[in-house]
C-alpha positions as CSV (number, residue, x, y, z in Angstrom):
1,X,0.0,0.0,0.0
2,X,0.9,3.5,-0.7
3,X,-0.4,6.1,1.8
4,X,-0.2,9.7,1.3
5,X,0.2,11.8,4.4
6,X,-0.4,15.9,4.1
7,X,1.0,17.5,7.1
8,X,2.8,21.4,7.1
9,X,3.5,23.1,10.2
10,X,1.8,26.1,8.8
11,X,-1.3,24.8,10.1
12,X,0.0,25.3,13.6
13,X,0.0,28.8,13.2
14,X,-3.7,28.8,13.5
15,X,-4.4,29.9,17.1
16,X,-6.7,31.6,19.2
17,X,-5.1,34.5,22.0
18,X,-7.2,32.4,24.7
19,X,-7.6,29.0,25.8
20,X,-9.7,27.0,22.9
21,X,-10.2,23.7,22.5
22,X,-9.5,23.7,18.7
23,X,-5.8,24.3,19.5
24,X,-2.1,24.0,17.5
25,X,-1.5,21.2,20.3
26,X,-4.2,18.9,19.0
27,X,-2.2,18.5,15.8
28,X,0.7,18.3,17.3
29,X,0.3,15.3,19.3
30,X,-0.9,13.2,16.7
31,X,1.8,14.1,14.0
32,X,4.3,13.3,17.3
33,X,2.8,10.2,18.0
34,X,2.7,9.1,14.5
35,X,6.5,10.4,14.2
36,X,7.2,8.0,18.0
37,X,5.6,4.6,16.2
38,X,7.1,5.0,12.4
39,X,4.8,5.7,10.8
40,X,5.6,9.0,8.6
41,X,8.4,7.4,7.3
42,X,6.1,5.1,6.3
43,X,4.0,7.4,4.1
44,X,4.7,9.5,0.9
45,X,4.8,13.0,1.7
46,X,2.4,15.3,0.0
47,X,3.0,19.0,0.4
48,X,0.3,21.6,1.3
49,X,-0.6,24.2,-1.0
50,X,-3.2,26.8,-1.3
51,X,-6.4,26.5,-2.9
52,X,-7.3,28.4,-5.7
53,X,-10.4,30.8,-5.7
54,X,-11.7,28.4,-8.2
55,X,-11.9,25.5,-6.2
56,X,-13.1,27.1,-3.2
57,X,-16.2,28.9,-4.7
58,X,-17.6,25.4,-6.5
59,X,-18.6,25.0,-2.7
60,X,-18.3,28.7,-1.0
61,X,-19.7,31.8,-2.0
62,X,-17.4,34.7,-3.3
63,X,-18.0,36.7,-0.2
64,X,-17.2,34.0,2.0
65,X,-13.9,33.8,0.5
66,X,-13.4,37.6,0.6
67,X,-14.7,37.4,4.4
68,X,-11.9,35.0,5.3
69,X,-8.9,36.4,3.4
70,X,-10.0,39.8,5.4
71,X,-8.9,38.2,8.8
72,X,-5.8,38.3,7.4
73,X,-5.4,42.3,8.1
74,X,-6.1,41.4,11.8
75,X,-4.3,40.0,14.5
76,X,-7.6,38.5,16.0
77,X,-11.2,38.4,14.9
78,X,-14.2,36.0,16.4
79,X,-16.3,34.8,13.8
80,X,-19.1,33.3,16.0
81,X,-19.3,32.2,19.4
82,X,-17.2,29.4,18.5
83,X,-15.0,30.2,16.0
84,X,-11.9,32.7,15.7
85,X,-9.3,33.9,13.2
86,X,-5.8,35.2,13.2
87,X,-3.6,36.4,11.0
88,X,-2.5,33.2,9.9
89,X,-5.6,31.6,9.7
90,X,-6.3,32.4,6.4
91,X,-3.4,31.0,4.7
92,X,-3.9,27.8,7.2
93,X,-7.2,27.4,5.8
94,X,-6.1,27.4,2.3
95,X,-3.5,25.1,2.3
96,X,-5.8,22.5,4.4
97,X,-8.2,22.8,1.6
98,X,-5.7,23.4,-1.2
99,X,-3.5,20.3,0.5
100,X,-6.6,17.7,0.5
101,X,-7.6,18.6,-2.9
102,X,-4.2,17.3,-4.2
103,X,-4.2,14.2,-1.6
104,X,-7.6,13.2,-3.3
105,X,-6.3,14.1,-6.5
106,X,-3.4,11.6,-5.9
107,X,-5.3,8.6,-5.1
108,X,-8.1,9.2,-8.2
109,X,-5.3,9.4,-10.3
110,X,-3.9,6.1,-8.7
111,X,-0.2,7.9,-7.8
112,X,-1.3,7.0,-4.4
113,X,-3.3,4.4,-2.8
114,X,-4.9,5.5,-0.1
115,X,-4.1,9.2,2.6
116,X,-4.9,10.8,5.4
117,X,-4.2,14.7,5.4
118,X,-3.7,15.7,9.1
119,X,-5.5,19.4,8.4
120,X,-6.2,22.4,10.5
121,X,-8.7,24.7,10.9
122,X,-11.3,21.5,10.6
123,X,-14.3,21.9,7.8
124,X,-17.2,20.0,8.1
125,X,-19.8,22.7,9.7
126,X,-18.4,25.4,7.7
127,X,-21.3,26.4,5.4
128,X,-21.5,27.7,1.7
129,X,-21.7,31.5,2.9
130,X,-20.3,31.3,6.5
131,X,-17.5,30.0,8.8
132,X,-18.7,28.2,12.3
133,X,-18.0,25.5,14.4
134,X,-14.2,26.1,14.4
135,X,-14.1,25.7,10.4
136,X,-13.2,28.0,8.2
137,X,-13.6,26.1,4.3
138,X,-15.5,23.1,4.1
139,X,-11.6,20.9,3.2
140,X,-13.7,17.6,2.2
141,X,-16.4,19.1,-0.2
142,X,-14.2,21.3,-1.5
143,X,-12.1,18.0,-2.5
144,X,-15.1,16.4,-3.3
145,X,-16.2,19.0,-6.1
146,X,-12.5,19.2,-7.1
147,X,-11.9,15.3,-7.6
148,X,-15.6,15.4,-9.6
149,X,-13.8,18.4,-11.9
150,X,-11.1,16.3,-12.6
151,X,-12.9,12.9,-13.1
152,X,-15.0,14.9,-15.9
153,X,-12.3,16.2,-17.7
154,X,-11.3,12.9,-18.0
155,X,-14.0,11.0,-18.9
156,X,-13.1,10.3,-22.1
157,X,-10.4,8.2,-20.1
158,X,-12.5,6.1,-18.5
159,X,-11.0,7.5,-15.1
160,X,-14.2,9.0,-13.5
161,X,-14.7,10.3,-9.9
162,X,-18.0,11.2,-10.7
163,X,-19.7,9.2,-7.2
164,X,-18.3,10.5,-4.2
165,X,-18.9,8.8,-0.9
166,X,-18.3,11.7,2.4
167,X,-18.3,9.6,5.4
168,X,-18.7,11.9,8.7
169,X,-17.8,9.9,11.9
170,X,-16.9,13.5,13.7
171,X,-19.4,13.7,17.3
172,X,-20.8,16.7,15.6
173,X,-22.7,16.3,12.7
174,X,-21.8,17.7,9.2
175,X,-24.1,21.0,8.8
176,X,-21.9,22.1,6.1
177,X,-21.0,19.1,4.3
178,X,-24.8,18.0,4.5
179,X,-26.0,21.3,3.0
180,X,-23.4,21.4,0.3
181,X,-24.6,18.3,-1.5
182,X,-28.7,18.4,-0.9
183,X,-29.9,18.3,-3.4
184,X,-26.6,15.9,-5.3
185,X,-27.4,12.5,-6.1
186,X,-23.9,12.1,-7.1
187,X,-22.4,12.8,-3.5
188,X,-23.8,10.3,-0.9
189,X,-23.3,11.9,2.7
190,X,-23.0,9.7,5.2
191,X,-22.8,10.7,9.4
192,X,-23.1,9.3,12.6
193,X,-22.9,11.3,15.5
194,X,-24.2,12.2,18.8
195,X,-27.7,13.6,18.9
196,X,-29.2,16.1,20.2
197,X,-26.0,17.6,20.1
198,X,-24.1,20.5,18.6
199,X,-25.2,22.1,15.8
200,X,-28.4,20.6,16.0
201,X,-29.0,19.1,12.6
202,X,-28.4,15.5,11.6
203,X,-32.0,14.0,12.5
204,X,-32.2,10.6,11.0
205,X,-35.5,12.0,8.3
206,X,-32.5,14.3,6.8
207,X,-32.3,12.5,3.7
208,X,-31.7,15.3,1.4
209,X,-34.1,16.8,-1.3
210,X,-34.8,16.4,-5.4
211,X,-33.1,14.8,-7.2
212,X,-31.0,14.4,-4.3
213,X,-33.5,12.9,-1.6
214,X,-32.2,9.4,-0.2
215,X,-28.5,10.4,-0.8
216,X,-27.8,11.8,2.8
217,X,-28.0,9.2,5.5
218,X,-27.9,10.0,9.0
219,X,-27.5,8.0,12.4
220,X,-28.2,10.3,15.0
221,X,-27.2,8.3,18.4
222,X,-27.2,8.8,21.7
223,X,-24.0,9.4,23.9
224,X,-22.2,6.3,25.9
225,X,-22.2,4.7,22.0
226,X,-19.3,3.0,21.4
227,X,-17.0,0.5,18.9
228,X,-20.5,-2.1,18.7
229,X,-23.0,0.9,18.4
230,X,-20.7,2.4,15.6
231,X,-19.9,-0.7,14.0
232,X,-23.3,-1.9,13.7
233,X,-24.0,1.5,12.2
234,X,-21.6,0.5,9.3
235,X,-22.4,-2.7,8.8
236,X,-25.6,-2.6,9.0
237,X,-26.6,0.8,7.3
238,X,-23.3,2.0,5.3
239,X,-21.5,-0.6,4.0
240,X,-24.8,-1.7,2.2
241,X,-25.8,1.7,1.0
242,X,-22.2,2.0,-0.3
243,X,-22.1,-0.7,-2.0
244,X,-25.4,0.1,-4.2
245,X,-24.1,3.6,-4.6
246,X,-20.9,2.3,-6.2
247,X,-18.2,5.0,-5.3
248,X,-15.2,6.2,-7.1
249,X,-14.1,7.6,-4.0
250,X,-14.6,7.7,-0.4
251,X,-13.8,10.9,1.6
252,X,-13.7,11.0,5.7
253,X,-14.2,13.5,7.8
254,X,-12.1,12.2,10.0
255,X,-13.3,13.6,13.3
256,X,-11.8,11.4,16.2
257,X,-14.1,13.3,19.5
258,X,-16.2,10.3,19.3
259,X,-13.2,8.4,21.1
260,X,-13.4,7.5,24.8
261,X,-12.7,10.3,27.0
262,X,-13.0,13.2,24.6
263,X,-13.2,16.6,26.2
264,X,-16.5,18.0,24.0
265,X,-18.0,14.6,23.1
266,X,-19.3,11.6,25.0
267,X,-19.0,8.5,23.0
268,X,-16.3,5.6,23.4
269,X,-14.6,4.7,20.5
270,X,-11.6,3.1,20.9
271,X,-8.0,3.2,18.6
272,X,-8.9,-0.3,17.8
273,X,-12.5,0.8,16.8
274,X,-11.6,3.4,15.0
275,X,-9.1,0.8,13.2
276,X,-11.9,-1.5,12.1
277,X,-13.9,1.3,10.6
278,X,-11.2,2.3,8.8
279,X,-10.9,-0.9,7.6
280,X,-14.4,-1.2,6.7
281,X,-14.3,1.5,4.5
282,X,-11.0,0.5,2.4
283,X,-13.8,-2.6,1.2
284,X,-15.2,0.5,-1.1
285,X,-14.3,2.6,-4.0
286,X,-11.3,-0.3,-4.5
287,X,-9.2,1.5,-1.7
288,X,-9.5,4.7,-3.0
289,X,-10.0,6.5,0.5
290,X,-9.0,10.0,2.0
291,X,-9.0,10.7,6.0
292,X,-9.3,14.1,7.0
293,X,-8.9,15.4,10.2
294,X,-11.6,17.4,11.7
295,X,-12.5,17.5,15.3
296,X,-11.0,15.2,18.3
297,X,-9.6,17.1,22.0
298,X,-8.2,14.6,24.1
299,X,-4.5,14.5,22.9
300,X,-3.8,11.0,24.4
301,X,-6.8,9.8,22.0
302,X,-6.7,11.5,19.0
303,X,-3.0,10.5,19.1
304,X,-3.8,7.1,19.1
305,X,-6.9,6.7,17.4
306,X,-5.3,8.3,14.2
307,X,-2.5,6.1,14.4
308,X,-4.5,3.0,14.8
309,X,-6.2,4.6,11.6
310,X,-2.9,5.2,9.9
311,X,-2.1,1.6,10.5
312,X,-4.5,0.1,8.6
313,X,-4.1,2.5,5.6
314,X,-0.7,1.3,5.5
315,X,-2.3,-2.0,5.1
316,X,-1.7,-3.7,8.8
317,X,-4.9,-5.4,9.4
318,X,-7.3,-4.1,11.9
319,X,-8.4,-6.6,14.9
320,X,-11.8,-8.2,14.4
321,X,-11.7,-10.8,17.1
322,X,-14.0,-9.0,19.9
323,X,-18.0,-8.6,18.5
324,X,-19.7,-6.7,20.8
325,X,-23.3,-6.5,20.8
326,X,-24.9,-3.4,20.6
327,X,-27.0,-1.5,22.7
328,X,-30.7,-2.3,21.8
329,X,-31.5,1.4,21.4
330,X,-29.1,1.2,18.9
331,X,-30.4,-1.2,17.1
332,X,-34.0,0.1,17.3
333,X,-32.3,3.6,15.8
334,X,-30.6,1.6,13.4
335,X,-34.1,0.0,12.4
336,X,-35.4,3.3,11.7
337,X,-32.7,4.6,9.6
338,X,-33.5,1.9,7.2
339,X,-36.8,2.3,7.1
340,X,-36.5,6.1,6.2
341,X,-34.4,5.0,3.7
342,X,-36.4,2.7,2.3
343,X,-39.6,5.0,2.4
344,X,-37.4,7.6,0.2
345,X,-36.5,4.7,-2.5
């Protein structure tokens, strides 16, 4: 296996002048870990760069692009309640989105087989017209648009990346990513995550709309959920999905605050879990997957849960001895999923 790995300190120039929990620290500790066990060396390096307007507006509008670069001129500016800027934030931002457009680019184009770009400021709840939830740029549909562009000017290749699979296994749900593709039948948006919860959206009848309507699949669960409950959730409800959707390419928002003892969250994910859904997913798209970071703020897990990741991108297989039941709640919300689903077919 060859596995791409986007990493550039200028993401850790992304800081808030107070305590946050979004924090140069959290990347930090997983590039050091992954540095401790081997594991870069294991990878193919891919270097950061910016994005280009171009790419950035097939998902953000113009004046959300103007907005950010803005911040820029200040040494501090708070977006939202949650969500802040310096002066480096900016160019952070770009290269994060810029860096995972070339990372997916890589692996459609078969140079690589599989990545992980460790990315900061995260993405998922930034919106088309507006930054929150500690995002800035939406990194993953951003790439997502960007690997469909390239797949149609090369159709006459036969090397499309016209189906995109996002899977969201952040503790937060997606607003952004979910609204970005809506109406899209060609970009199936998966999530799990903890429910009621931050930002509020991700109710399991959110199945998109249109021509779009059965192509966003949500698992809203409750917290204590751990490796059975998300599991179940994959192989039960995703991995057959998937497979009838037929991806070209899977994209993860790679969000690891589901792990046990997580600062913001309360799920209980293990490294090990977080392993096997990882391996799960490399079953789809013939390998061709991307793992982008997003949120996670417990440095001792994120640490290890994206190295147990890593691991299995590099190909070392991922432990399936223990099957845990899950909890029957679970299962009942699974049960409902499917029948959502099956009532938008």
């Amino acid at each position: 296996m060859t596995t791409g790995l986007l990493f550039d300190e200028r993401f850790l120039r992304h800081r808030a002048p107070y305590e946050h929990p979004e924090h140069p620290g959290r990347l930090a500790a997983i590039h050091g870990r992954l540095e401790a066990e081997g594991l870069i060396a294991r990878c193919q390096t891919v270097p950061a760069r910016e994005a280009t307007r171009a790419e950035l507006e097939r998902v953000h509008t113009a004046a959300h692009v103007d907005a950010i670069a803005a911040t820029a001129r200040q040494d501090f500016a708070q977006l939202d309640p949650d969500t802040y800027t310096c002066r480096d934030s900016n160019a952070a931002a770009l290269l994060a989105a810029g860096g995972l457009v070339d990372l997916a680019l890589a692996v459609c184009e078969g140079r690589l087989d599989n990545g992980f770009a460790l990315v900061r400021p995260p993405g998922h709840h930034a919106e088309a017209d507006r930054a929150m939830g500690f995002c800035l740029f939406n990194n993953v549909a951003v790439a997502a648009r960007a690997a469909q562009a390239w797949g149609a000017a090369r159709a006459a290749q036969n090397r499309a990346a016209e189906r995109i699979l996002i899977v969201d296994w952040d503790v937060h749900h997606g607003n952004g990513t979910q609204h970005s593709f809506w109406e899209d039948p060609t970009v199936l948006y998966f999530s799990t995550h903890e429910f009621p919860f931050y930002p509020g959206t991700g109710a399991l009848d959110e199945i998109g709309a249109g021509t779009g309507r059965g192509f966003t699949v949500n698992v809203p669960l409750p917290a204590g959920c751990g490796d059975a409950e998300y599991l179940a959730a994959f192989d039960r409800v995703l991995l057959p999905v998937a497979r009838g959707f037929a991806p070209d390419l899977v994209l993860v928002s790679a969000g690891y605050d589901a792990a046990d003892g997580d600062l913001l969250g309360s799920m209980r994910i293990s490294p090990d879990g977080y392993a096997r859904l990882t391996q799960r997913l490399l079953g789809l798209a013939g390998g061709r997957v991307v793992l982008a970071l997003e949120g996670g703020y417990n440095l001792d897990a994120i640490a290890a849960s994206a190295a147990a990741s890593l691991r299995v991108l590099l190909g070392e297989p991922a432990d399936e001895s223990l099957r845990p039941d899950p909890a029957p709640l679970v299962e009942r919300i699974l049960d409902q999923v499917l029948r959502v689903r099956e009532s938008a077919s």
